[in-house]
N, C-alpha and C positions, 0 to 999 in steps of 0.2 A: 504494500500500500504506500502511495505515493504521495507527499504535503507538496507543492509548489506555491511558494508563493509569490503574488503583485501586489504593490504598494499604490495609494491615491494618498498623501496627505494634504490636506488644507487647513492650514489655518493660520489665526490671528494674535496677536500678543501685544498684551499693556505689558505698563511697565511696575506699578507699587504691587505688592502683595499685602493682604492682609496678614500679620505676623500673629502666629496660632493659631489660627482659622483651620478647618478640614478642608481637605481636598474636594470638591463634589466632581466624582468619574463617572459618565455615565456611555456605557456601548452597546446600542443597538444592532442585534444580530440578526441577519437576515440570510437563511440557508435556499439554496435554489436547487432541487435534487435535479440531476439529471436521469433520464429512460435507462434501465438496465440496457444492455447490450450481451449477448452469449455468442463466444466466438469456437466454432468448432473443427477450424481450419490448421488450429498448431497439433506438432508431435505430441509423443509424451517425452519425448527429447527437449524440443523447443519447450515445455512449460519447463520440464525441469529445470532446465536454463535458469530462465525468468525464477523459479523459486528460489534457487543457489541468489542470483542475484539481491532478492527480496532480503536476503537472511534463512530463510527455510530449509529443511533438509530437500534435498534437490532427488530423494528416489522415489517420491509418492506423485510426481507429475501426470497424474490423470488429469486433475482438474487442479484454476486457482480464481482466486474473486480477487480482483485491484478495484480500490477505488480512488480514480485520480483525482483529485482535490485540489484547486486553486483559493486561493483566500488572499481576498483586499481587505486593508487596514485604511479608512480615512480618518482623518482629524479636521472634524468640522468647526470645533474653535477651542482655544487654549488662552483663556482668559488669564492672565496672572494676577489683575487686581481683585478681580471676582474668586479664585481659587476654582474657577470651569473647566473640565476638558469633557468633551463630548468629541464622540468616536461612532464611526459604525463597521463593522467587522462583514463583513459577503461572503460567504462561501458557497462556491460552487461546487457540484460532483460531477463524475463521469463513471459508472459503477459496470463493470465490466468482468463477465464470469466465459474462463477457458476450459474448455471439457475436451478431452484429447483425441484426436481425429480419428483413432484408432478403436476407438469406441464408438460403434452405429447405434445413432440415433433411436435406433428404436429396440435396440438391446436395453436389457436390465442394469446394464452396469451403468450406462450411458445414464436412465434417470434416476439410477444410486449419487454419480459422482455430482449430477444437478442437482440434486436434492442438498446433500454434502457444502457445495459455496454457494447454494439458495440461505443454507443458514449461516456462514457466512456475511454474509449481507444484511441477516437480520441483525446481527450482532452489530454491524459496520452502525447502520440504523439505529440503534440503541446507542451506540453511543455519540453518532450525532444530536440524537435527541436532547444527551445532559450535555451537549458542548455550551448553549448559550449560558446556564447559566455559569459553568466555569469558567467562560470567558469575560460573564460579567465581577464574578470573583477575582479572578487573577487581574483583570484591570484597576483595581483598588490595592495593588500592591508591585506590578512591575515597572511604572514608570518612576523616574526619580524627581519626586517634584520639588523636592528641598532642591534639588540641582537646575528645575526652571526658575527656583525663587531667585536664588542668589545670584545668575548669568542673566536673566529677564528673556530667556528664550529656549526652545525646545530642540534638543541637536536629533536631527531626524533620525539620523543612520542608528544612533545608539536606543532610542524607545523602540525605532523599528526590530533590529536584533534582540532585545527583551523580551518585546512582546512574542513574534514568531520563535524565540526557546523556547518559550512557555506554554506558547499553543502545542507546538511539535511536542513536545514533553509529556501535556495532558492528553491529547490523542491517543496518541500512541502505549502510554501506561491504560486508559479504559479500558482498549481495544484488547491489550494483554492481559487484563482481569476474563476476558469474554473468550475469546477467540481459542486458546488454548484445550480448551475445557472439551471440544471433537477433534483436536489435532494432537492426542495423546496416542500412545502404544497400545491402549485399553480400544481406541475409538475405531483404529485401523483394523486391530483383530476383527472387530465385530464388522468392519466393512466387507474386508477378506471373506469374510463367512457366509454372505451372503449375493444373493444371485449364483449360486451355485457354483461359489469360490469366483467368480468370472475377472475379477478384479485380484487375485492373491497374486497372480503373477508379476503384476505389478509393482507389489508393495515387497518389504524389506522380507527377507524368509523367515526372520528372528521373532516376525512378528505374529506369521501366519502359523497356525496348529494345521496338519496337514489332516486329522480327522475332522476339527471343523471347518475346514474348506469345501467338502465335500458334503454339505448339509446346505440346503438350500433357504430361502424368505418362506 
């Protein structure tokens, strides 16, 4: 799964601060899902690839869910006398599931492994759902606003690198609360086993019981 991100910032800057005033941060998030996509055109070579690439063990390439994510950060004003920053956060998706060309479509295995980054995806979803509000979280704490009081201005490059650690960070740890939980040694056996082993040969042997490989759904 892939963050990219583009930047928009705009904004304004007085110059007195109130001294011991709160910050008032406020980011309005606005998610735009994109249309799944299922691409049934790669190997189980070519996904492996892409999985090694990902981080993942690179020998279970039947199937993988990406979802490519763009995220703009604007800054619609940055008051210093007021102690204002108002932000809106965009995220876009591109949610994207590979099923291995070697698996016909209308085999069992074929809507095993859919099944398999259909959830996935659910999971992907779930944890866009809590993004706004930990984004609205994490905005009351990564910018450095004692650093706009004392210079009367906001250094873009450095809120921007902030803020995207911290997105990148909390994504990515949800996803790793979720996502694990069917891509264990426990989850593949049970894949293995089913459709009449059809899929064991794919998967690691250490994994597969050759008596329940041969027991069918």
């Amino acid at each position: 799964m892939r963050v990219c991100s583009a930047f928009t910032v705009l904004f304004g800057l007085a110059v007195a601060a109130n001294v011991g005033a709160a910050w008032n941060v406020t980011n309005r998030v606005i998610i735009e899902h994109g249309l799944l996509s299922i691409d049934h055109s790669k190997s189980v070579q070519e996904i492996s690839a892409a999985q090694a690439q990902g981080g993942f063990k690179a020998d279970h390439g039947v199937g993988l869910f990406q979802n490519r994510i763009k995220t703009e950060l604007a800054f619609s004003e940055v008051a210093v006398s007021g102690k204002r920053m108002a932000l809106t956060t965009r995220i876009s998706t591109s949610p994207i599931i590979y099923v291995a060309r070697e698996l016909p479509k209308d085999s069992c295995a074929y809507q095993l492994v859919l099944g398999h980054e259909l959830l996935h995806q659910e999971y992907d979803l779930d944890v866009l759902r809590a993004m706004p509000d930990e984004i609205r979280n994490l905005s009351q704490d990564v910018f450095d606003t004692a650093e706009i009081e004392r210079s009367g201005t906001l250094n873009q490059d450095r809120a921007r690198n902030r803020f995207f650690q911290q997105f990148n960070f909390v994504y990515q740890a949800l996803g790793a609360m979720r996502h694990p939980v069917i891509d264990s040694p426990e989850s593949y056996r049970h894949l293995g086993g089913l459709c009449n082993g059809e899929l064991a040969k794919y998967l690691p042997t250490p994994l597969i019981d050759p008596a329940v490989a041969k027991r069918s759904k």
